[in-house]
C-alpha positions in Angstrom: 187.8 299.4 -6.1 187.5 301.4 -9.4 189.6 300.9 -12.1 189.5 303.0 -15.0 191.6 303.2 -18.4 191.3 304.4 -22.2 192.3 302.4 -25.0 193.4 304.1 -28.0 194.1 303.4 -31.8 190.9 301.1 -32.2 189.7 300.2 -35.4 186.2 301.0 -36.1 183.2 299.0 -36.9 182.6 299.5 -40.1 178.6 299.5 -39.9 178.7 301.8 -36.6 181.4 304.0 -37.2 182.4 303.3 -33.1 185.2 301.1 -31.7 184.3 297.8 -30.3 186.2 296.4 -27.1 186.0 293.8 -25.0 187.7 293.9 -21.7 188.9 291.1 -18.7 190.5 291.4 -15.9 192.6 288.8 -13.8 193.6 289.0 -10.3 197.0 288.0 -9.8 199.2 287.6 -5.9 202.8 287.3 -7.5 202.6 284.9 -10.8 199.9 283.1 -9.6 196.3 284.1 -10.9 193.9 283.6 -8.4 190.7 284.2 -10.2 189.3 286.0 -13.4 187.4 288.9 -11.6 184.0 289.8 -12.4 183.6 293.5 -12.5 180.2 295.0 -10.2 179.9 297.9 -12.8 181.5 298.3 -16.5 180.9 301.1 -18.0 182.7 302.6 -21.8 182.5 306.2 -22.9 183.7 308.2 -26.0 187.1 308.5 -25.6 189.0 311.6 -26.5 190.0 310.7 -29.7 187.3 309.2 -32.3 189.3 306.0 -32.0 189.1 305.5 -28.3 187.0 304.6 -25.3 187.7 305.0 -21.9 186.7 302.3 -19.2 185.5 302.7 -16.0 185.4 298.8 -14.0 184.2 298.7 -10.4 185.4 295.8 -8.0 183.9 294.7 -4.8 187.0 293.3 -2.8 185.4 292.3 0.4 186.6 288.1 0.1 190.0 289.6 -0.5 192.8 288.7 2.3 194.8 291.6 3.2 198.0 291.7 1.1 199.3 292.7 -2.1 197.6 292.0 -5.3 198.1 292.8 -9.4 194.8 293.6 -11.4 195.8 292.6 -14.9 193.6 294.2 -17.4 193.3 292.6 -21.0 191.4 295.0 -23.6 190.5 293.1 -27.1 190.1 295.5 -29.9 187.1 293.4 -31.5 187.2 294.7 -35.5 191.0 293.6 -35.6 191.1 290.9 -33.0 193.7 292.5 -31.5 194.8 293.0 -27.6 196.7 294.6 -24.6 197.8 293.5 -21.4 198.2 296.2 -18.8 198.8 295.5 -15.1 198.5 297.5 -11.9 199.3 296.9 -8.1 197.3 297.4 -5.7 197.3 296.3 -1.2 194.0 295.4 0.9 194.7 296.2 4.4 
């Protein structure tokens, strides 16, 4: 599975110039949280604005059980120690 996302409105580093983020992801069936999950591939690219990145995260679902699932992804701006919490479902048939 690929997941991808852009975060906006980061505050920049001040010796760099660039936004910093740091990204996790949950797997969730319902409320219950059945495991952080460790992305294959991460990758962060220039966002459109000089204040944002854009996240491309790639998944390898194969121990997954059929059913239905949430991805929760939490991205920490890391100058202002600052977050968001965005979730998505998905089903493995």
């Amino acid at each position: 599975m690929i997941v991808y996302f852009a975060a906006s409105d980061l505050s920049l580093d001040p010796t760099t110039k660039k936004p910093r983020l740091g990204v996790g992801f949950l797997l969730r069936s319902g409320n219950t949280v059945l495991k952080d999950l460790v992305a294959q591939n991460v990758q962060s690219l220039p966002g459109p604005l000089p204040n944002s990145v854009l996240v491309l995260a790639e998944f390898d679902l194969k121990s997954v059980q059929p059913g239905t699932y949430t991805l929760q992804a939490t991205a920490r701006d890391m100058v202002r120690n600052t977050f968001l919490m965005q979730k998505g479902q998905f089903r493995v048939h």
